[in-house]
C-alpha positions in Angstrom: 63.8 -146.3 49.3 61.2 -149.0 49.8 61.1 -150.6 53.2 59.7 -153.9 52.9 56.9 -154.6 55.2 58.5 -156.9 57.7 61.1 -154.5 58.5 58.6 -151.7 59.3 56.4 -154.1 61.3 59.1 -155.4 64.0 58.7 -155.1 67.6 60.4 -156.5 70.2 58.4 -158.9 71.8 58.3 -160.2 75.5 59.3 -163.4 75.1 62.8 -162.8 72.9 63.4 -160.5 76.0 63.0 -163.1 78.0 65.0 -165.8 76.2 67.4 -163.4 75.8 68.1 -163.0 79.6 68.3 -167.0 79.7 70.4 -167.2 77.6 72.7 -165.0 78.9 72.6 -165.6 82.7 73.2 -169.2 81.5 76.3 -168.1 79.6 77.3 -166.4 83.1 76.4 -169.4 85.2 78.6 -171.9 83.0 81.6 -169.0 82.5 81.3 -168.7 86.5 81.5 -172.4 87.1 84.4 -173.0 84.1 86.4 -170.5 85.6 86.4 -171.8 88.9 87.5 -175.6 87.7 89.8 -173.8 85.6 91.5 -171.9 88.1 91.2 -174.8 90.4 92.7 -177.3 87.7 95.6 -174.4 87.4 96.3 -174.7 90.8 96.6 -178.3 91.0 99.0 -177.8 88.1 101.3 -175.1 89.8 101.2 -177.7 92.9 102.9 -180.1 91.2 105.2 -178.0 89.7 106.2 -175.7 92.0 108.8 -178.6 93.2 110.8 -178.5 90.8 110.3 -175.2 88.5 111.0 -174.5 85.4 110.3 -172.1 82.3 109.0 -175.2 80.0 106.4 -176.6 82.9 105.6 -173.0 83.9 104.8 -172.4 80.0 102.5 -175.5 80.0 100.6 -174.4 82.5 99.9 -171.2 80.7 99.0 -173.3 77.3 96.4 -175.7 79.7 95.1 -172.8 81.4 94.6 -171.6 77.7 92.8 -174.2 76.1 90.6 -174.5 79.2 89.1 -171.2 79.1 89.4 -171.9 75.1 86.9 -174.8 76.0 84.4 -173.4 78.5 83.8 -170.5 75.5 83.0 -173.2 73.0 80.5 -174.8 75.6 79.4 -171.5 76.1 78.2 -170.9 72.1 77.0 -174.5 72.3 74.1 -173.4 74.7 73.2 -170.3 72.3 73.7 -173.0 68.8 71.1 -175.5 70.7 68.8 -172.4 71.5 68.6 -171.3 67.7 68.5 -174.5 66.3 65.4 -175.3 68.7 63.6 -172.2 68.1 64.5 -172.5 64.2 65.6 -169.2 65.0 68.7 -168.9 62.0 67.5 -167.0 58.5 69.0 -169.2 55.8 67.4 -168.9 52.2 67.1 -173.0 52.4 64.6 -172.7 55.1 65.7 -174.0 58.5 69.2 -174.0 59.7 71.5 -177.1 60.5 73.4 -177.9 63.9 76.3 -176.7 61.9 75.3 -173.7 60.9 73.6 -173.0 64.2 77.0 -173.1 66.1 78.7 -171.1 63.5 76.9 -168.3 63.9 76.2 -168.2 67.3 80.1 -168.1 67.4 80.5 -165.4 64.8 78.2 -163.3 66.9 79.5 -164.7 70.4 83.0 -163.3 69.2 81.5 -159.8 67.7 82.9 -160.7 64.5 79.7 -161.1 63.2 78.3 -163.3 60.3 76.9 -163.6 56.6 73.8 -164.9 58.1 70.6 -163.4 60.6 68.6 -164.5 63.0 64.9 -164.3 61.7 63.0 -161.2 62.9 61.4 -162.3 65.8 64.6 -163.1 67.1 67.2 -160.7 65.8 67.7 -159.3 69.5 69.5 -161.8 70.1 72.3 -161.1 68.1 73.4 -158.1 70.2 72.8 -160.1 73.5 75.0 -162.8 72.4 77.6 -160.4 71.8 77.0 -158.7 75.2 77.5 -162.3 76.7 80.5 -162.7 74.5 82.1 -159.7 75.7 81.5 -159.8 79.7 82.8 -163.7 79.4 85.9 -162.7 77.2 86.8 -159.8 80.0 86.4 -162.7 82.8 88.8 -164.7 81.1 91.0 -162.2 80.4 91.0 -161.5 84.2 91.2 -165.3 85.1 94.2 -165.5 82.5 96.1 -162.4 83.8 96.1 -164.2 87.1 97.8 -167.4 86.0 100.5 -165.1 83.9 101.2 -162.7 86.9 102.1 -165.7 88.9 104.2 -167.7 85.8 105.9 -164.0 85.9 106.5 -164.0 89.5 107.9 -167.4 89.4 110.4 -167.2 86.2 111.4 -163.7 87.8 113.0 -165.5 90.9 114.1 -168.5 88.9 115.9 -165.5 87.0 117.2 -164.3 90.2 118.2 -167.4 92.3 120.3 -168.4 88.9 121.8 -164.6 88.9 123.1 -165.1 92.6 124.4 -168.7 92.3 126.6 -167.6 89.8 127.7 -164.2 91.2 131.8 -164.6 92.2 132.3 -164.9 95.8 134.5 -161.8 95.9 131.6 -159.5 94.9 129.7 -160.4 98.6 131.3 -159.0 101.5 131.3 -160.3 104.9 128.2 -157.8 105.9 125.9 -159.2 103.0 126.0 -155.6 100.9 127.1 -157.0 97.8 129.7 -154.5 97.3 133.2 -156.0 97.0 135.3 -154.5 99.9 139.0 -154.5 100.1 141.0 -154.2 103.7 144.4 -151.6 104.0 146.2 -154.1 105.0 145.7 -156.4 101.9 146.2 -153.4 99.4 150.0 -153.7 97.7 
């Protein structure tokens, strides 16, 4: 199998090292800042709703928090799709790559999925960083998004069990609190 030359010829040069760590510690800084207005934004939200409860405002909540983190991801692929587009960085056979394409594949990679298109060779380090970045900001979010669920849980769960004791007969509590219906001798036919 002939290797062509490129290929044999790559090394990994200072520089895409240090883009590369740039790029990524600027994907940390804007995930670390997004997911503090996010959570911040949520809280606001369960302020305001924590009057008056309910499944539907609880559920909105979730679906904000959602597209939020949703958001601060896209922004996130937007610095990466800038990055490659500046540095002309995308292999495309019609020579340089647009602002479209640039943002697509920066998302492909971001996401691990991966894409029908490369970075050009000085750059092709990049692709596993980006995915690296991807992966560390997915497993924040997940973490930031497990928070906001626990408490929608917490909440619905004593909704649940407020409605469960409104509706229990009287008979079933006793005078001590236990519960258990209790009958006196002297009542019993």
């Amino acid at each position: 199998m002939d290797i062509p030359v490129a290929d044999r010829l790559y090394v990994t040069s200072f520089e895409e090292i240090i883009w590369g760590a740039v790029l990524v510690a600027m994907t940390m800084a804007t995930h670390g800042f997004g997911m503090l207005l996010v959570l911040r934004l949520t809280g606001a939200l369960k302020l305001r709703f924590d009057r008056t409860p309910s499944f539907a405002k609880g559920m909105s909540t979730l679906i904000l928090t959602s597209w939020m983190i949703l958001l601060v991801h896209l922004i996130e692929v937007f610095t990466w799709a800038l990055f490659f587009l500046w540095k002309d960085a995308l292999a495309v056979p019609a020579g340089k790559g647009n602002a479209s394409l640039c943002y697509y594949f920066g998302l492909m990679d971001y996401t691990t999925l991966g894409s029908n298109y490369n970075l050009k060779d000085r750059w092709r380090l990049l692709e596993g960083m980006i995915a690296m970045a991807g992966l560390l900001t997915f497993a924040w979010s997940t973490g930031v998004l497990l928070t906001v669920v626990q408490d929608f849980q917490d909440q619905q769960m004593q909704l649940l069990k407020r409605r469960r004791e409104k509706h229990r007969p009287q008979t079933e509590l006793s005078a001590h609190g236990t519960g258990s219906a209790s009958v006196s001798p002297a009542s019993r036919p």
